[in-house]
N, CA and C of each residue as an Amber inpcrd file, in Angstrom:
protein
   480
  74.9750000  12.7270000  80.0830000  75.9520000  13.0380000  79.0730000
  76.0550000  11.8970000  78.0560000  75.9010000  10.6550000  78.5990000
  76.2050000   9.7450000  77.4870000  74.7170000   9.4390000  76.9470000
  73.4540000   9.7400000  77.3190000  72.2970000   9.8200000  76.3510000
  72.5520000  10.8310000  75.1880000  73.0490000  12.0820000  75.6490000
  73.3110000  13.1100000  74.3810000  74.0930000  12.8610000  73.5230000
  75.3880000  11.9940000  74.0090000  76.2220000  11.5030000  72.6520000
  75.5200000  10.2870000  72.3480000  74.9270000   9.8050000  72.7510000
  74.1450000   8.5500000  72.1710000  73.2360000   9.2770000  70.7420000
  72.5550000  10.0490000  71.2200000  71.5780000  10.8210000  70.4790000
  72.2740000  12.1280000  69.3810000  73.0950000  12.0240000  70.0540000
  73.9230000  12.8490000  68.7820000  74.3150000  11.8760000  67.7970000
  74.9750000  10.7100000  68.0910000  75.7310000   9.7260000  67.2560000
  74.5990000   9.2280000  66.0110000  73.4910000   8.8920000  66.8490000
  72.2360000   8.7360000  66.3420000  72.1520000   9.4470000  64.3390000
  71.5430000  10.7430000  65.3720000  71.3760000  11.4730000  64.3060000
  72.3010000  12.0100000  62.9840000  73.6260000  11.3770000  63.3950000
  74.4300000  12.0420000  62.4260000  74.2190000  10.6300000  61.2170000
  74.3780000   9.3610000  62.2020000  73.9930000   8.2950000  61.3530000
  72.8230000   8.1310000  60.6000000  71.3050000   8.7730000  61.0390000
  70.4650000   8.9530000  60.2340000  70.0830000  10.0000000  59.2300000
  71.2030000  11.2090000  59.3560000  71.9640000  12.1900000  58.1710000
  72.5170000  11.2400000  57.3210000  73.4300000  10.8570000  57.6120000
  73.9760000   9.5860000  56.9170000  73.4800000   9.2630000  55.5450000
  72.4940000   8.4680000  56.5410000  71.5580000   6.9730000  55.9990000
  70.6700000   8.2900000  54.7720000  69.9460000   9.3010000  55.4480000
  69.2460000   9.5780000  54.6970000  69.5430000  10.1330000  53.3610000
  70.9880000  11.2550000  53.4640000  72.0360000  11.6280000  52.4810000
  72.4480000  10.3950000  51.0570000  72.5970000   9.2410000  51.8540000
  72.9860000   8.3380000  51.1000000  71.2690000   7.6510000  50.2350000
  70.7510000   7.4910000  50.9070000  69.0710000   6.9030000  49.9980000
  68.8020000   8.2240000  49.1450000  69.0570000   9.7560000  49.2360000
  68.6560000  10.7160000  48.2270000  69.6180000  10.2810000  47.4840000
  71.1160000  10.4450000  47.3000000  71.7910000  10.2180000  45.9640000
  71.1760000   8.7370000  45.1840000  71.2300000   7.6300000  46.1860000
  70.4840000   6.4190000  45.2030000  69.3790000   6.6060000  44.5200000
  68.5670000   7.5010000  44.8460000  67.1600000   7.7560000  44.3240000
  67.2800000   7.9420000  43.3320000  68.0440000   8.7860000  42.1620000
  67.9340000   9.5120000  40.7630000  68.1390000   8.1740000  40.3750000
  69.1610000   7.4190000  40.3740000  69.5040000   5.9340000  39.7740000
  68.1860000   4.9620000  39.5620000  67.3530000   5.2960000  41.0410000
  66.3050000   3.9340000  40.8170000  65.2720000   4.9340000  40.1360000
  65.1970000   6.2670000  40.0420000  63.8650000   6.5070000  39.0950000
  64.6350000   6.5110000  37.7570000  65.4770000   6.3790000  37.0650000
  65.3930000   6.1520000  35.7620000  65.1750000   4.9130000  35.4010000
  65.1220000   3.8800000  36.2720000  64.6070000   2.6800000  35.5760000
  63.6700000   2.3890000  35.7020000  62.1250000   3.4320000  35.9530000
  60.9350000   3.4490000  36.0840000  60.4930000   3.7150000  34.9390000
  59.4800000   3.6740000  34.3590000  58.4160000   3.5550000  33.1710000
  57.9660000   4.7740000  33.0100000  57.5440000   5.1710000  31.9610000
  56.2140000   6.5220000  32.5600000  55.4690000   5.5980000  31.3250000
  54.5770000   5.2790000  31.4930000  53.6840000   4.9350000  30.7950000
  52.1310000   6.1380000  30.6620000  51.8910000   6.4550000  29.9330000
  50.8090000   7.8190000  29.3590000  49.3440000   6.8700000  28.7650000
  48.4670000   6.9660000  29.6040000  47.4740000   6.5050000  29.2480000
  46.7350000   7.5430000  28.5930000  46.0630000   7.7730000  27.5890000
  44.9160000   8.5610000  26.8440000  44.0630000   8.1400000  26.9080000
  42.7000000   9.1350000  27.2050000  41.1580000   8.4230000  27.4330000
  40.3660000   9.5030000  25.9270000  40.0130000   8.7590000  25.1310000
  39.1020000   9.8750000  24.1420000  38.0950000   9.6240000  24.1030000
  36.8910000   9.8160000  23.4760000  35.2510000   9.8130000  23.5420000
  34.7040000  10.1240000  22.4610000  34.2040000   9.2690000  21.4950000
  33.5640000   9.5150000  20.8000000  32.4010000  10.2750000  20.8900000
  31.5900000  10.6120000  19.5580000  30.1080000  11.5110000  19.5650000
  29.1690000  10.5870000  20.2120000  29.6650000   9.0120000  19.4840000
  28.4000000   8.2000000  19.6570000  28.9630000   7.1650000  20.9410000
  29.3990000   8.3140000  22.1480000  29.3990000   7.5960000  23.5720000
  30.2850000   6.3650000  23.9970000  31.4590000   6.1190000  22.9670000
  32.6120000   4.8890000  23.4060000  33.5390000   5.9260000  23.4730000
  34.2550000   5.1410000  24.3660000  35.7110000   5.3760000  24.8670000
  36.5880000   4.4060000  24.8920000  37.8290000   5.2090000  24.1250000
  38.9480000   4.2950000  23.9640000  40.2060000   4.9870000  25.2620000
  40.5960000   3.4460000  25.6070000  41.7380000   4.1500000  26.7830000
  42.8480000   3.8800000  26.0270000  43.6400000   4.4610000  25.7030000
  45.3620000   4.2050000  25.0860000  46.4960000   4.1670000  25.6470000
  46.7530000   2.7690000  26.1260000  48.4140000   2.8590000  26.5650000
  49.6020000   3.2360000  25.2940000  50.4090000   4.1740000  25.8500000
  51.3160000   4.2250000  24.5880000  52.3070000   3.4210000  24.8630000
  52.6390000   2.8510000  26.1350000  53.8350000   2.2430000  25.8190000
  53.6290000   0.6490000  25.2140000  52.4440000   0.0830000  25.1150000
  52.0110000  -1.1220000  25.1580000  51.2000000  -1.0400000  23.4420000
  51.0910000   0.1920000  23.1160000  49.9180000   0.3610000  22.0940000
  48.5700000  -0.2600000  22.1760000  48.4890000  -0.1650000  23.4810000
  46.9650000  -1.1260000  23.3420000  45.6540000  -0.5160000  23.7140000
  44.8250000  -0.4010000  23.3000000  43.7340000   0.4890000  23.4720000
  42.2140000  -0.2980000  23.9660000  41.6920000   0.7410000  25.1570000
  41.0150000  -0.8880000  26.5400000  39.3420000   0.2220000  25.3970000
  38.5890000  -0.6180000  24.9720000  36.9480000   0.3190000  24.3120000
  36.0290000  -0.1360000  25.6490000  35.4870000   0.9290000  25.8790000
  33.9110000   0.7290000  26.3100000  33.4900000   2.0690000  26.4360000
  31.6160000   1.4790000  26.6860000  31.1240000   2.8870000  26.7430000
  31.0470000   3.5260000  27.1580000  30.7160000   4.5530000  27.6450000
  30.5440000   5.8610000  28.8760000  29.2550000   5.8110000  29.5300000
  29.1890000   6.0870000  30.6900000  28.4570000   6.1910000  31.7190000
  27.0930000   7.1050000  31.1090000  27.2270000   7.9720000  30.6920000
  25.9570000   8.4650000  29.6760000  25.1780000   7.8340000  29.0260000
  26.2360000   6.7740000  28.0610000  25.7600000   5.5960000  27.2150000
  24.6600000   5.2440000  28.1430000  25.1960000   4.0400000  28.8320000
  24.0960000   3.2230000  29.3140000  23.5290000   3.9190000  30.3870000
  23.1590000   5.1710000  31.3020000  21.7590000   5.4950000  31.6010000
  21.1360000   5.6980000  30.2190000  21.4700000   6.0620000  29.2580000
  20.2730000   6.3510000  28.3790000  20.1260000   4.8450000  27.8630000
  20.8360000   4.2590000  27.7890000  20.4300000   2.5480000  27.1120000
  19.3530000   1.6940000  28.1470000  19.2870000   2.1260000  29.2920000
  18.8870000   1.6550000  30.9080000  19.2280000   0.2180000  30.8440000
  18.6320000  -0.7010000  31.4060000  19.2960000  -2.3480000  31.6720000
  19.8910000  -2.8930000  30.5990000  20.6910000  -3.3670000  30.4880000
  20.8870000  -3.7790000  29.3900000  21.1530000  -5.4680000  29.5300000
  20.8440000  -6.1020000  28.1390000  20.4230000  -7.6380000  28.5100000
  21.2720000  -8.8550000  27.3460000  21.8230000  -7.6070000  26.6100000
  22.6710000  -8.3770000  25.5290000  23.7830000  -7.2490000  25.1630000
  24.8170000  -7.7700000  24.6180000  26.1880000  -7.5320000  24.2840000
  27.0280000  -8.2200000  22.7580000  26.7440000  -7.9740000  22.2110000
  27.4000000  -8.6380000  21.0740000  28.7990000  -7.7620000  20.3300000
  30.1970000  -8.5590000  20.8710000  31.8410000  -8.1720000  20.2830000
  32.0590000  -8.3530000  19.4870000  32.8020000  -7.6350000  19.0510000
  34.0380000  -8.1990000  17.3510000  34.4270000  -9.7800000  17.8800000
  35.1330000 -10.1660000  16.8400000  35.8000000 -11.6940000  16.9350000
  37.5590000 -11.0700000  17.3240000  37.8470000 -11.7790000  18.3250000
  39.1580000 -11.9270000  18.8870000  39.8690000 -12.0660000  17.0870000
  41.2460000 -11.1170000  17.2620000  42.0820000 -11.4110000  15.7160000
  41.2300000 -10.3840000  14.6080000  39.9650000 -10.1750000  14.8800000
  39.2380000  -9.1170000  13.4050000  40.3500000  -8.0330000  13.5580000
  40.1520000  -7.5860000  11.9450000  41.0450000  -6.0690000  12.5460000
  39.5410000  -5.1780000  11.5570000  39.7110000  -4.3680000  12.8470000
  38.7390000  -2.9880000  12.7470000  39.1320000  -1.9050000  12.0490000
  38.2540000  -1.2100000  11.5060000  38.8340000   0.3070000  10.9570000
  37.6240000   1.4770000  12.0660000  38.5470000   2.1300000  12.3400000
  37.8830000   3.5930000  12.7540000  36.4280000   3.9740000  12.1680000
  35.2250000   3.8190000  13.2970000  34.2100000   3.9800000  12.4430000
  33.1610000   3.1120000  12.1820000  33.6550000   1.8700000  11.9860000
  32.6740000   0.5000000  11.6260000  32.2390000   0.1530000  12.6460000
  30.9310000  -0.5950000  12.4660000  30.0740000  -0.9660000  13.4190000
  30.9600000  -2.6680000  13.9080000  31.4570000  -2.5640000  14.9760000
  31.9830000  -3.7840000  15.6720000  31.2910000  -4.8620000  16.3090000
  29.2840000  -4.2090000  16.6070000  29.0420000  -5.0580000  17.9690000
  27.6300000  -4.2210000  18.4120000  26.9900000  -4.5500000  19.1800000
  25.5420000  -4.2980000  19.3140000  25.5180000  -4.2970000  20.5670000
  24.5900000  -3.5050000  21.4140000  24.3910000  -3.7530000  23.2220000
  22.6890000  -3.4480000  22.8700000  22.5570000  -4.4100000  23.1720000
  20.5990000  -4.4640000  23.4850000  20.5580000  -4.4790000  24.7580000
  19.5380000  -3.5190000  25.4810000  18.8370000  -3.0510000  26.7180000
  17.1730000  -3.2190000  26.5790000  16.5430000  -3.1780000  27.8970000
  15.2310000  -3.5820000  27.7260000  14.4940000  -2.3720000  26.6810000
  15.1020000  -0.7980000  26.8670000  14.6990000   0.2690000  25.6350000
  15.2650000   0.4140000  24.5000000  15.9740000   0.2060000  24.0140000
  16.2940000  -0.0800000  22.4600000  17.7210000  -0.8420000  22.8790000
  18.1140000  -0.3530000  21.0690000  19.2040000  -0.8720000  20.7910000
  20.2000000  -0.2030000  20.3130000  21.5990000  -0.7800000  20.3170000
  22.5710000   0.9560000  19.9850000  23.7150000  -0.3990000  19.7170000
  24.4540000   0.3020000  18.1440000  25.7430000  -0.3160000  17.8070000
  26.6490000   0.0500000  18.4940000  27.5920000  -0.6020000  18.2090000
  29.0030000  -0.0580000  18.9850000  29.7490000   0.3280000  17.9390000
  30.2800000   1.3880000  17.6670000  31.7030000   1.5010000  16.9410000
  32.7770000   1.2520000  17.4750000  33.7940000   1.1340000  16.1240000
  35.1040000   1.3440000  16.6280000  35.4730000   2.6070000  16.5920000
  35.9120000   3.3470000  17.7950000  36.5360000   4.4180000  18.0500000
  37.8260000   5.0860000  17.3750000  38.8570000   3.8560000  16.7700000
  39.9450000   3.7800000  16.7220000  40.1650000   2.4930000  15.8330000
  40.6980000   2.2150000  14.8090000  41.2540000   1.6320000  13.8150000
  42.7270000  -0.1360000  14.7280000  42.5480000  -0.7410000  14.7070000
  43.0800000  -1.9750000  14.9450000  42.6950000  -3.0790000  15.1300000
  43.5150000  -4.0010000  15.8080000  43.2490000  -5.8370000  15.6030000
  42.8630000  -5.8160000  17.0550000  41.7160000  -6.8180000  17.2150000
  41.0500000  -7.2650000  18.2490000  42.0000000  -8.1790000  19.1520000
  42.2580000  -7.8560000  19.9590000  42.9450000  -8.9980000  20.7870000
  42.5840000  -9.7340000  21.9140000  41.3780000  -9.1290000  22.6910000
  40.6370000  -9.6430000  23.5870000  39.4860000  -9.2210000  23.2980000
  37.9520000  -9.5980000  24.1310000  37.1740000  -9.4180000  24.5590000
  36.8790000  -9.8000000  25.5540000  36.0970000  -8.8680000  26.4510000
  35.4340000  -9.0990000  27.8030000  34.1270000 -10.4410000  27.7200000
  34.9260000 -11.1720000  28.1590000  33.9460000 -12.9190000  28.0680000
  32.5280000 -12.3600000  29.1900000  32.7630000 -12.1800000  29.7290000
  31.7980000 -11.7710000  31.1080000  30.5730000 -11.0890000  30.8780000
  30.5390000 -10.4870000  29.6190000  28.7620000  -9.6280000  29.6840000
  28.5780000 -10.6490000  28.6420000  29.0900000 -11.8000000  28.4220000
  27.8860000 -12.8590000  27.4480000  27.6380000 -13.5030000  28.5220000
  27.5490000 -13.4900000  30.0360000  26.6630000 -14.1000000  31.2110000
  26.4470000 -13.0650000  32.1390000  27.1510000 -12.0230000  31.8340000
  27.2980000 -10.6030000  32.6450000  26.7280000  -9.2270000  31.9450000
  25.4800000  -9.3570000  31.2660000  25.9460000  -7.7840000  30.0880000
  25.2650000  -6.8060000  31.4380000  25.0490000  -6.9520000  32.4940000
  24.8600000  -5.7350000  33.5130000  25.9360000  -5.2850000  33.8390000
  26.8230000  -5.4500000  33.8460000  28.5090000  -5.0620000  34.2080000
  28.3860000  -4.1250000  33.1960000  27.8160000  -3.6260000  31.9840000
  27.8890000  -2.0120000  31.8800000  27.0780000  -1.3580000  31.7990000
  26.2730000  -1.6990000  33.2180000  25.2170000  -0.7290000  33.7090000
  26.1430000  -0.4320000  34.8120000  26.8020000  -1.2090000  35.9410000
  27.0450000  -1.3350000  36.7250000  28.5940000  -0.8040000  37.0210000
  29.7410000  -0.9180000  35.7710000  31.0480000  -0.3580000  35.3040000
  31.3110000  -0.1860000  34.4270000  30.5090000   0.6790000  33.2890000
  31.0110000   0.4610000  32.4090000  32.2530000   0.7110000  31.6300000
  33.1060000   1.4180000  32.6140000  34.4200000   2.2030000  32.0760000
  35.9170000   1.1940000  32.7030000  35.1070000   0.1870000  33.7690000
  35.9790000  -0.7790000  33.9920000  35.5400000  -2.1360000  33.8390000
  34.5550000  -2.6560000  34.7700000  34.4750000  -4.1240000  34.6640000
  33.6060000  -4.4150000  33.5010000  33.1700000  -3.4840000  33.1000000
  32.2710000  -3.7710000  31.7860000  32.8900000  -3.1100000  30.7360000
  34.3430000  -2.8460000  30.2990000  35.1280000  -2.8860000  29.1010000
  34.4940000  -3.9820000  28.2720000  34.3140000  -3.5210000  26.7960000
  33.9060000  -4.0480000  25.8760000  34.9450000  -5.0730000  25.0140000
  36.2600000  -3.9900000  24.6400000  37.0010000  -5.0250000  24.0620000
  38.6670000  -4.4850000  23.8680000  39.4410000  -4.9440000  23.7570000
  40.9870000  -4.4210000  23.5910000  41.4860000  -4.5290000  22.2430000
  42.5210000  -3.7350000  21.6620000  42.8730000  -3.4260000  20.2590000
  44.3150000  -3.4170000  20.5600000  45.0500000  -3.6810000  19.5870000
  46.1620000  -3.2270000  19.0980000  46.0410000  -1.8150000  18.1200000
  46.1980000  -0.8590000  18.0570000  46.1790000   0.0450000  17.7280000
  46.9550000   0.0120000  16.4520000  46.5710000   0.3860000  15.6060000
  47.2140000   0.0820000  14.1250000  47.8460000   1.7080000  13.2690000
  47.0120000   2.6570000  14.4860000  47.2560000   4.8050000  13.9440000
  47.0750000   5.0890000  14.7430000  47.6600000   5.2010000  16.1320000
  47.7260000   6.1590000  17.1010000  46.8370000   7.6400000  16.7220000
  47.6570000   7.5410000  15.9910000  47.0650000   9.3600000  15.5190000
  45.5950000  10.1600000  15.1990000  45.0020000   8.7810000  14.9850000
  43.8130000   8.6550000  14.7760000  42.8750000   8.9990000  16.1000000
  44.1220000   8.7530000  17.5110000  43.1890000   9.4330000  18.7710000
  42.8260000  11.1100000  18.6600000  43.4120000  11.8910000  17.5360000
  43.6150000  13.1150000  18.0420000  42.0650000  13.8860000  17.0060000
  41.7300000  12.9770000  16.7690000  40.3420000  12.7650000  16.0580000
  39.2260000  13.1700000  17.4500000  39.6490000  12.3070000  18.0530000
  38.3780000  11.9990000  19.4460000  38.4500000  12.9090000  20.5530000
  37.2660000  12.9060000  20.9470000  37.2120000  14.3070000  22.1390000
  37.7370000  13.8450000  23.2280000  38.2630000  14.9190000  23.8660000
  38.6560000  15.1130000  25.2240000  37.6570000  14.9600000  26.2780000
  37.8650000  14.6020000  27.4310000  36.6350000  14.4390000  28.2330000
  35.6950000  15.7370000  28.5450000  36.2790000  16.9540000  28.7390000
  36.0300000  18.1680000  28.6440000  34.9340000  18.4470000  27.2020000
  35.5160000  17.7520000  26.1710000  34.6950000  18.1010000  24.7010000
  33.5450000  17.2390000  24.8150000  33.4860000  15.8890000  25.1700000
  32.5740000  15.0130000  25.2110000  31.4810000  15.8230000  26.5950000
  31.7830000  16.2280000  27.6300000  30.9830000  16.6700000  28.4930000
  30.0340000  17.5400000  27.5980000  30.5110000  18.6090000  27.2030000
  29.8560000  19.5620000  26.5880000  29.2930000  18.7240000  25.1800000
  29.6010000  18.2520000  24.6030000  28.9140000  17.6430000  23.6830000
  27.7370000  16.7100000  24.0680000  27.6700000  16.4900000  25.5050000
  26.3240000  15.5220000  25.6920000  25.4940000  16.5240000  26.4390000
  25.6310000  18.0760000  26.9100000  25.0150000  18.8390000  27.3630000
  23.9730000  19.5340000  26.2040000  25.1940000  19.5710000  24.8510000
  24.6610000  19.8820000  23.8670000  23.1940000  19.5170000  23.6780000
């Protein structure tokens, strides 16, 4: 008898406990973020990732890119601070089979570059959608993403 009120007492306290952590919950998710990343794709095989809450936009190329580029042995970035326009040639990736510019995908100011493929340029054979990111922007026209394909559009556009 006194295990069952033990075990009753129990459970009413972990009704309780649990009653009380659902009402706190709505409180602690409004002071959570939603941050919306956008991924678009150019014709000519870069991708820009877009944080909106940060405005900052991560470039590199797509996995298509470099199998068709195969090894690649050089990397040449914008200058940290340039500001880019949508379009212009930013930068060069030489592979042992040719050579291919980089555009800018997207219109803004350079704020980083990936230091690592000027002793690393296999990192976008190897990642190119992460560890071999090309370069970061401040985004200067958002709007200018709605220009660029969807991953869905870019698929079919390289089947093309």
């Amino acid at each position: 008898m006194h295990s069952l009120r033990y075990a009753s007492s129990l459970t009413s306290a972990l009704r309780v406990q649990r009653a009380t952590s659902q009402r706190a919950l709505p409180s602690a998710l409004l002071t959570l973020r939603r941050t919306i990343v956008t991924k678009r794709y150019t014709q000519d095989h870069e991708v820009v990732k877009y944080d909106d809450e940060s405005g900052i936009g991560t470039v590199t190329i797509t996995d298509y890119a470099q199998k068709s580029l195969g090894d690649v042995v050089f990397v040449e970035l914008p200058e940290v601070g340039a500001t880019i326009q949508k379009g212009e040639s930013v930068g060069a990736v030489e592979s042992v089979k040719a050579a291919s510019d980089i555009f800018a995908p997207i219109s803004g100011e350079v704020l980083s570059i990936n230091e690592e493929l000027g002793s690393q340029p296999s990192l976008l054979n190897k990642s190119p959608e992460e560890k071999g990111w090309l370069f970061q922007l401040k985004v200067t026209n958002a709007t200018e993403l709605d220009g660029l394909l969807s991953e869905q559009d870019y698929v079919r556009h390289c089947e093309s």
